[in-house]
N, C-alpha and C positions, 0 to 999 in steps of 0.2 A: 809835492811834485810826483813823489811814486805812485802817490796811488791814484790821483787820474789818470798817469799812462798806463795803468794797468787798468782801470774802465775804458780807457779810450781804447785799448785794445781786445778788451771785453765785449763795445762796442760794435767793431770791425770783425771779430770772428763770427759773431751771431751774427750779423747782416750780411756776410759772405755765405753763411749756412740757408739764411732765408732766400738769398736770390737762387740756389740751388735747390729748393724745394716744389714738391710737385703737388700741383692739388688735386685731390682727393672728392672722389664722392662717395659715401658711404649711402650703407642698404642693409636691409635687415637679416640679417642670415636666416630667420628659422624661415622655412622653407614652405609658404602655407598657401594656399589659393585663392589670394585677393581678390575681391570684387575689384574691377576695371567702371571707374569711372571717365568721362566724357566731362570737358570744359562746358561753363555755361558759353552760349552761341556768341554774348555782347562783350568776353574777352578776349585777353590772346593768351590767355590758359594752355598749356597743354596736356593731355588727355594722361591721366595719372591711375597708379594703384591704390585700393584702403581701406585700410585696416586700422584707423584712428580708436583711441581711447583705450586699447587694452586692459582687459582686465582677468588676472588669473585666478582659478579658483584652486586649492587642492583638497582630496576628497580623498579617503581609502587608498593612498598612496599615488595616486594617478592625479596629474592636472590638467584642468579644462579650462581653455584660453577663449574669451569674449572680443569682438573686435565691433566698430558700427560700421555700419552699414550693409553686417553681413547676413544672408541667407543661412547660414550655417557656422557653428562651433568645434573644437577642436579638441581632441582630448591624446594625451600624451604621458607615456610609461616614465620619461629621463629627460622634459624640457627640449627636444631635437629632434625626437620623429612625433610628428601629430599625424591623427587621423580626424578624418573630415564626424562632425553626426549635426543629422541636418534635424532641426525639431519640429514637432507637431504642438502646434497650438499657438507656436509664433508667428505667423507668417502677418500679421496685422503691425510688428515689430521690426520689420526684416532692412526699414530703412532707417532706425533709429539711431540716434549719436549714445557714445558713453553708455553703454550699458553699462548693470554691476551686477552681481548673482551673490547670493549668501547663502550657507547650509545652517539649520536649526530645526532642532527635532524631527529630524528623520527626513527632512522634507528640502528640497531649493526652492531658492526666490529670486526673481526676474524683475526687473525693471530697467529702465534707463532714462537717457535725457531729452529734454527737448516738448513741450505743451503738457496738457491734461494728459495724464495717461495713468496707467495703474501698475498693479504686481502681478507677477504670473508664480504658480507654482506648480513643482512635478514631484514626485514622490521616486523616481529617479532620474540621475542626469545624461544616464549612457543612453537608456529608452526612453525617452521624456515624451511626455505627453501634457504639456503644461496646460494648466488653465486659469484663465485669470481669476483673481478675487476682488468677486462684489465688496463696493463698497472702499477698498483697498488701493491707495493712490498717492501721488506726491503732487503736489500745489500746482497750479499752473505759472508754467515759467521759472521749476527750480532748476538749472542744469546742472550737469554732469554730478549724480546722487551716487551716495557709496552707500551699500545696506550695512547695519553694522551690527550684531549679534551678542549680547552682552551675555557673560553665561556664572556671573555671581551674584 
């Protein structure tokens, strides 16, 4: 007998805290310059920010944040203040889902997800000037790829 009145009052304290609760929309604090997409015309979508799939790299102490769909990447001293760098040799990538980026031997590697497509590489990430590799590609139809760098 005690101890269901003390659930049953267990019961009633949590459900007086829940009617007292307020809901919440959360939002990503770092602070970055999403591409603004536009609903397709045949929903009732409304018009949203995005930065889907993230993906962080760190490199010589500094890290450089991937997002899809974007024109440009992000590079940051402390995870809080990013700076925009827009790359050369991606722009054929600019609409792409799930990027992933890897460092190995001195070099980065680009790709991401979504049909036939391949690797892009730069020789740095702050001035990149990527180019893609002949030849150098992931199946059609694999998504969201993670490069992964084995080093023994």
């Amino acid at each position: 007998m005690k101890k269901s009145t003390i659930q049953n009052l267990a019961i009633a304290i949590f459900s007086m805290v829940g009617l007292n609760a307020v809901a919440q929309t959360m939002c990503n604090p770092v602070e970055i310059p999403y591409r603004f997409a536009m609903p397709e015309s045949n929903t009732n979508q409304k018009a949203f920010r995005e930065a889907a799939d993230p993906t962080v790299l760190c490199s010589d102490g500094d890290y450089y944040l991937f997002t899809s769909k974007n024109n440009t990447y992000f590079r940051s001293h402390n995870l809080i203040d990013w700076a925009p760098i827009v790359p050369k040799g991606l722009e054929e990538v600019y609409n792409g889902y799930a990027p992933t980026v890897a460092e190995a031997n001195g070099k980065f590697y680009y790709t991401y997800s979504g049909g036939t497509h391949g690797i892009w590489e730069t020789a740095s990430i702050v001035n990149p000037d990527w180019k893609k590799i002949e030849g150098a590609g992931i199946p059609n139809g694999e998504g969201d790829p993670a490069l992964f760098v084995d080093d023994d």
